[in-house]
TORMARNU-340711 format. One record per residue (C-alpha): x, y, z. Coordinates in steps of 0.2 Angstrom, whole numbers, padded with zeros to 4 digits, always signed. Layout:
! residues N
XYZ
...
END
This chain:
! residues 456
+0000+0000+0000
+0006+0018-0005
+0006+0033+0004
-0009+0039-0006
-0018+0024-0005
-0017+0023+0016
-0026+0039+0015
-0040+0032+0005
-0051+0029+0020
-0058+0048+0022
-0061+0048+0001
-0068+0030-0002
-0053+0027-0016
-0051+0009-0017
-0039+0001-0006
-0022-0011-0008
-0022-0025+0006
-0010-0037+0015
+0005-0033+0023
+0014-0039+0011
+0008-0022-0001
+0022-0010+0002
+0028+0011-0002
+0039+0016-0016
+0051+0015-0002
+0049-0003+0003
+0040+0003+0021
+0024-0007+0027
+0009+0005+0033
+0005-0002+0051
-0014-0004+0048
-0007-0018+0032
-0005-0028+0050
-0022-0026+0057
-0030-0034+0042
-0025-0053+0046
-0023-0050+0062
-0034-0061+0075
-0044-0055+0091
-0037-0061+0104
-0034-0058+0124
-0024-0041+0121
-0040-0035+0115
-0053-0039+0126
-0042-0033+0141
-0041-0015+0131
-0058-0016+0126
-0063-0020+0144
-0053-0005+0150
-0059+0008+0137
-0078+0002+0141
-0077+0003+0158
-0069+0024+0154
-0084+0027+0142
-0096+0021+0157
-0088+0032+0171
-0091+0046+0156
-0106+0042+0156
-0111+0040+0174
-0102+0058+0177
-0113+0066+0167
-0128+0061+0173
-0127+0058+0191
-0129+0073+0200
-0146+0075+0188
-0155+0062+0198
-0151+0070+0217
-0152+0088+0211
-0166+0091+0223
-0153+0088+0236
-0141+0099+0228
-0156+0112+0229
-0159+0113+0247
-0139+0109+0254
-0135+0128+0242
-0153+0133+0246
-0150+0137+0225
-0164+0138+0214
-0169+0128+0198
-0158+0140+0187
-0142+0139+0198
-0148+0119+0199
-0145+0117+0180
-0127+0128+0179
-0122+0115+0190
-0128+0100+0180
-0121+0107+0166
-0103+0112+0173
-0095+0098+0169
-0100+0100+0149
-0097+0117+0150
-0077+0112+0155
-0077+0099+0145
-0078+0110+0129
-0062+0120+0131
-0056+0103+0138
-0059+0093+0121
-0052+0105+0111
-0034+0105+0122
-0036+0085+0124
-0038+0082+0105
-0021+0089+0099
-0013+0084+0115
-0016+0067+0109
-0009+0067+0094
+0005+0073+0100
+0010+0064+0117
-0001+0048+0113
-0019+0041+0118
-0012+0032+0134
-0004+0046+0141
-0017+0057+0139
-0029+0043+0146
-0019+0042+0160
-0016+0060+0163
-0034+0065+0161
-0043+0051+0172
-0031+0055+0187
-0035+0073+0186
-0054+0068+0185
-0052+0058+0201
-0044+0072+0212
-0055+0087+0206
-0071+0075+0208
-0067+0072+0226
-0062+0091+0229
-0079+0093+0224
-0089+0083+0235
-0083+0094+0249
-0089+0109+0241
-0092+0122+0255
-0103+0134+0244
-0112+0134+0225
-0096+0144+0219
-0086+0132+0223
-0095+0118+0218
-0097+0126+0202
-0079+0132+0199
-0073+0110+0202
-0087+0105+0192
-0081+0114+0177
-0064+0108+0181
-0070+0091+0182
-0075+0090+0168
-0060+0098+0160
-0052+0085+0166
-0061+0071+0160
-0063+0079+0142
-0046+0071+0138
-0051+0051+0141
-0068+0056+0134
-0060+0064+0116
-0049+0049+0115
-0057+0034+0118
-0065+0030+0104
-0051+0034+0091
-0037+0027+0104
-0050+0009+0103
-0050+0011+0082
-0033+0010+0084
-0031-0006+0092
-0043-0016+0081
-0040-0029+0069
-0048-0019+0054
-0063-0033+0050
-0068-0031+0068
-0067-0012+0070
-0086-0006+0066
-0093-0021+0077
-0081-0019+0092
-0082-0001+0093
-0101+0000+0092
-0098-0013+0105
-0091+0000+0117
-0104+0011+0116
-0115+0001+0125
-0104+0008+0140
-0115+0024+0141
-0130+0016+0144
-0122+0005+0159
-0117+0021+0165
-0136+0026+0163
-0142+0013+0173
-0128+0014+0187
-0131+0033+0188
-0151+0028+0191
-0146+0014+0203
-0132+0021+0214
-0139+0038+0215
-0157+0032+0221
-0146+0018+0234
-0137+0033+0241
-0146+0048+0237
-0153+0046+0257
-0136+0050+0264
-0134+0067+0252
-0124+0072+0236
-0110+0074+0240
-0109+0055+0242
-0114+0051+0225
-0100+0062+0221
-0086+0053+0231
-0093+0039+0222
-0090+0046+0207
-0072+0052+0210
-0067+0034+0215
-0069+0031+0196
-0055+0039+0194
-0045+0021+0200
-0050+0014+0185
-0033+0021+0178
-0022+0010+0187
-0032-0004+0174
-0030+0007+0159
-0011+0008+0162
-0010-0010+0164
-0022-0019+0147
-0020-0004+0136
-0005-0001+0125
-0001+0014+0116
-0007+0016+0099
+0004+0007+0086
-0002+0020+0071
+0002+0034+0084
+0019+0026+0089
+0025+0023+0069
+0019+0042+0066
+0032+0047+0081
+0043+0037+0072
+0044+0025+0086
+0045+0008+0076
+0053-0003+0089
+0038-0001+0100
+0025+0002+0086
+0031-0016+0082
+0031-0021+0099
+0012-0014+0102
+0008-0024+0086
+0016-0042+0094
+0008-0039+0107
-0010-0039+0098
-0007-0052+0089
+0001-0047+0072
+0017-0056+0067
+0030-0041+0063
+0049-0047+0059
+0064-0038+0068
+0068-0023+0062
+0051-0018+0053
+0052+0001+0048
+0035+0007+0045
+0027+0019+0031
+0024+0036+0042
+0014+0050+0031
+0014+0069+0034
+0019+0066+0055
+0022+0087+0054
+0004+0088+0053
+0001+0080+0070
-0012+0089+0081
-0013+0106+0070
-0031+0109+0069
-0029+0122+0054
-0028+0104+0046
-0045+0099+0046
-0049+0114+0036
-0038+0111+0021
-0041+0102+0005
-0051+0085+0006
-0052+0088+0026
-0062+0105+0024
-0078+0097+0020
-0079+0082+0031
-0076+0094+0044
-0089+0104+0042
-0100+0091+0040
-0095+0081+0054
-0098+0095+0066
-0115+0099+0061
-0121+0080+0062
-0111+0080+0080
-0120+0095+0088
-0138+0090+0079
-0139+0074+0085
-0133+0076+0101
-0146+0090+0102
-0159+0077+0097
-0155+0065+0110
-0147+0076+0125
-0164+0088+0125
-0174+0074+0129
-0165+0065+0141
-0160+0079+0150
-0179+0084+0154
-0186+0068+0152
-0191+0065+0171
-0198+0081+0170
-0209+0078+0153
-0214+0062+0160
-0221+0070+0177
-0231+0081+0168
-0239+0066+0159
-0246+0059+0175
-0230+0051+0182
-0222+0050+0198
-0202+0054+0200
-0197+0036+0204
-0210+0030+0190
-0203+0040+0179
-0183+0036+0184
-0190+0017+0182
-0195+0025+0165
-0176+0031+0160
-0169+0013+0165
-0181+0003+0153
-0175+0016+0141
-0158+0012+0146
-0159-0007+0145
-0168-0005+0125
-0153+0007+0121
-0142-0011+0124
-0152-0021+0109
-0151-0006+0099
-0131-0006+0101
-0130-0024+0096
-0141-0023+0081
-0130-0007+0076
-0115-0019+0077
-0120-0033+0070
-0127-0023+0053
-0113-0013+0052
-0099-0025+0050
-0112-0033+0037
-0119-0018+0028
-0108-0003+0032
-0108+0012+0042
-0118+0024+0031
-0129+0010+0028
-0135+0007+0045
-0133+0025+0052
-0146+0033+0039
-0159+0020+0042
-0156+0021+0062
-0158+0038+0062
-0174+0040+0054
-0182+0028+0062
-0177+0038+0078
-0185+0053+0072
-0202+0044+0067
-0201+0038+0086
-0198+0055+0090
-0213+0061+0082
-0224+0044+0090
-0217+0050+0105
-0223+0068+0104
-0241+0062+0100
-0244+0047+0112
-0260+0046+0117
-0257+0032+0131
-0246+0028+0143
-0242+0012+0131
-0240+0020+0117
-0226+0035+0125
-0219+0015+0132
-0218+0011+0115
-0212+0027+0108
-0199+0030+0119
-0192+0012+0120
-0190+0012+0098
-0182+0031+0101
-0169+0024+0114
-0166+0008+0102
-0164+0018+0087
-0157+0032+0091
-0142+0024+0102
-0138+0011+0089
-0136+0026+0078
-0124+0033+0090
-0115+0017+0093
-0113+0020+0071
-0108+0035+0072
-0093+0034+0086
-0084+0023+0076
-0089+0032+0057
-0083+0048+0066
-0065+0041+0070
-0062+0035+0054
-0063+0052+0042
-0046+0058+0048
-0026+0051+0047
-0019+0046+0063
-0010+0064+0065
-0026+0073+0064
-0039+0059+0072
-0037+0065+0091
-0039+0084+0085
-0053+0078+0074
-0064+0070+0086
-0059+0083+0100
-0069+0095+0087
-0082+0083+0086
-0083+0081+0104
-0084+0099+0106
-0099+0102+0096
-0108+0087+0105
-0104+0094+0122
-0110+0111+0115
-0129+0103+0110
-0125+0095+0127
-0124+0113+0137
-0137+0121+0126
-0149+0110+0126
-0157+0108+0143
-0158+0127+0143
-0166+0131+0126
-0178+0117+0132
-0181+0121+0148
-0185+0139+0141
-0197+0132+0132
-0205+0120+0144
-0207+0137+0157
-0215+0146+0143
-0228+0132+0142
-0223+0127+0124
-0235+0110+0128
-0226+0092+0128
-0230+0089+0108
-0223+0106+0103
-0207+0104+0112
-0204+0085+0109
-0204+0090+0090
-0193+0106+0092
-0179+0092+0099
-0183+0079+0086
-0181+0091+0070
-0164+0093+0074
-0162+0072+0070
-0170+0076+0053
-0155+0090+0052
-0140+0079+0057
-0148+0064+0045
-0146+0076+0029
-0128+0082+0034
-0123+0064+0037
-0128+0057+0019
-0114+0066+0008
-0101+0058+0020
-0090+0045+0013
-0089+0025+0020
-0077+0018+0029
-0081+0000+0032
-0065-0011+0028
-0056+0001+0026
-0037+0005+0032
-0036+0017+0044
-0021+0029+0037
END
């Protein structure tokens, strides 16, 4: 494989395979080796790791919501001040993405991992002692600062341990972390929401342990550590995953001076991906983050009670989990554009069901085929979106990625609050939210395919 053809996975140009394809030069690209290569215990360790990150991500972001009553009468804080802190930790993680990304790229996926989790875990502890709102507030956004790093990373970091016929299945496969983060933020918080929030926050910090298991099952990436021109320990990583790699193997590097420049991602082929990558990231994590956020709330004002209605989001939690495996299953099969579309819109005629239940089995139903549909889209789209860029560029380009998600993420509640206060009605604003899934579909058509690809 050339220079030209490695990079072939962002423009859908067809593909040289094998390792034994080589550069004019006589040099090997490293992802040749993660087309034969078989999955094996160095990947299950790295994918158990990485899940139990994108859970803890997961749990963070949603725990506090569900003891936020408590929060309310230890600040004697209102419902306004209520949602900065609920959305502090997205707020930090924005600026936090955008430093993590290219940081990635340029000191490696581990050692941000590494770097980033630790920091959560002391921050998230500091916070649990808050003495006042500012200071909850002020660590909060720090928090999540800190945890923006393993957030940005874990997904491209996981693409780049794959055997490349395993790569859409196994990735989707991690996404089913979020939900189990879901459901531990429902469970924990209502087992110790008696004894106050600031316990369910020194639960959360203790999350930040999980390091000491990343830094043991996780190697570095091997496409990162060829672009470093480290290919002693690129082939190393690769032995280590399974791939046979003769002493002495140089690998084929391409453009390693562009590592971590987001200017990049605006030039030539790059330019429109981006742009298209970012409106679909902020769109579809509006359509899904504005209803999650107030969903208790919407589900109250339909007749239910709070611990009805957290019993609600769980049984939403659990269909997200088929939906995932369904995703992964057709995507390996089918493709990512294939799957993604189809997902997608069928999350936003859920949406629309939704909107206009008429029974409490009907917003069951509804609910349940949004959470399937909508999250086996996701699961999609977090392995699609790693693949459009080359290995110096992927941690900036899904640090930008993040960044607009985590923007929907901070918006969102608010624009829908607004509405909800100014009696917008259930229906109105349950479309408002799903029209932005029509949005991010049509931006996410034009995008190129990826599955079987090389990574480059």
């Amino acid at each position: 494989m050339s220079a030209t053809t490695a990079r072939s996975g962002a423009t859908g140009e067809p593909l040289e395979t094998g390792p034994d394809k080589a550069g004019a030069a006589g040099l090997r690209p490293v992802g040749a080796y993660f087309e034969a290569m078989p999955f094996g215990r160095a990947h299950l360790l790295a994918a158990l790791a990485l899940f139990m990150a994108f859970v803890i991500e997961s749990w963070e972001q949603l725990a506090l919501v569900y003891v936020s009553g408590d929060l309310g009468d230890a600040f004697s804080i209102d419902a306004g001040r209520i949602g900065w802190v609920l959305s502090a930790v997205a707020l930090g993680m924005i600026p936090g993405a955008l430093v993590w990304g290219p940081v990635s790229d340029r000191i490696g996926r581990r050692a941000v991992c590494l770097w980033s989790l630790s920091a959560y875990g002391a921050i998230a502890l500091a916070s649990a002692f808050s003495p006042n709102f500012t200071v909850l507030l002020v660590t909060r956004v720090l928090s999540g600062l800190a945890l923006a790093g393993i957030y940005t990373v874990t997904f491209p970091y996981f693409l780049e341990l794959l055997p490349s016929r395993m790569r859409g299945r196994a990735a989707v496969y991690l996404s089913i972390g979020w939900p189990i983060g879901v459901l531990a933020a429902v469970g924990v918080t209502q087992l110790l929401a008696g004894l106050g929030w600031h316990v369910v926050a020194i639960a959360s910090a203790l999350a930040g342990l999980w390091v000491f298991a990343i830094r043991a099952w996780v190697p570095e990436s091997p496409y990162w550590l060829a672009g470093q021109n480290r290919h002693d320990d690129a082939a190393a990583v690769l032995r280590r995953l399974g791939a046979d790699v003769p002493p002495g193997t140089r690998f084929e590097v391409v453009a390693p001076e562009r590592a971590g420049r987001p200017v990049e991602l605006l030039r030539g082929r790059l330019l429109r991906i981006t742009l298209q990558m970012l409106v679909v990231n902020f769109t579809f994590n509006w359509g899904y983050w504005g209803l999650q956020t107030w969903l208790p709330t919407l589900l109250q004002d339909k007749g239910l009670s709070m611990s009805a209605s957290l019993g609600f989001v769980a049984l939403s939690a659990l269909f997200m989990i088929p939906g995932y495996v369904s995703a992964s299953l057709l995507t390996g099969r089918f493709g990512r554009k294939k799957v993604f579309l189809p997902y997608v819109a069928l999350a936003a005629v859920s949406g629309i069901f939704f909107a206009y239940s008429g029974s409490m089995t009907e917003l069951y139903i509804a609910n349940f085929a949004l959470s399937f549909f909508s999250l086996g889209a996701w699961g999609v789209w977090n392995t699609w979106n790693g693949e459009f860029f080359p290995t110096a560029l992927r941690g900036t380009g899904y640090s930008w990625a993040t960044a607009a998600q985590l923007v929907a993420t901070s918006l969102a509640p608010s624009v829908v609050g607004f509405l909800l206060a100014q009696a917008t009605g259930f229906s109105t604003t349950i479309l408002f939210i799903t029209s932005f899934l029509v949005v991010a579909l049509l931006f996410a058509a034009p995008l190129p395919e990826t599955e079987g690809q090389d990574l480059e």
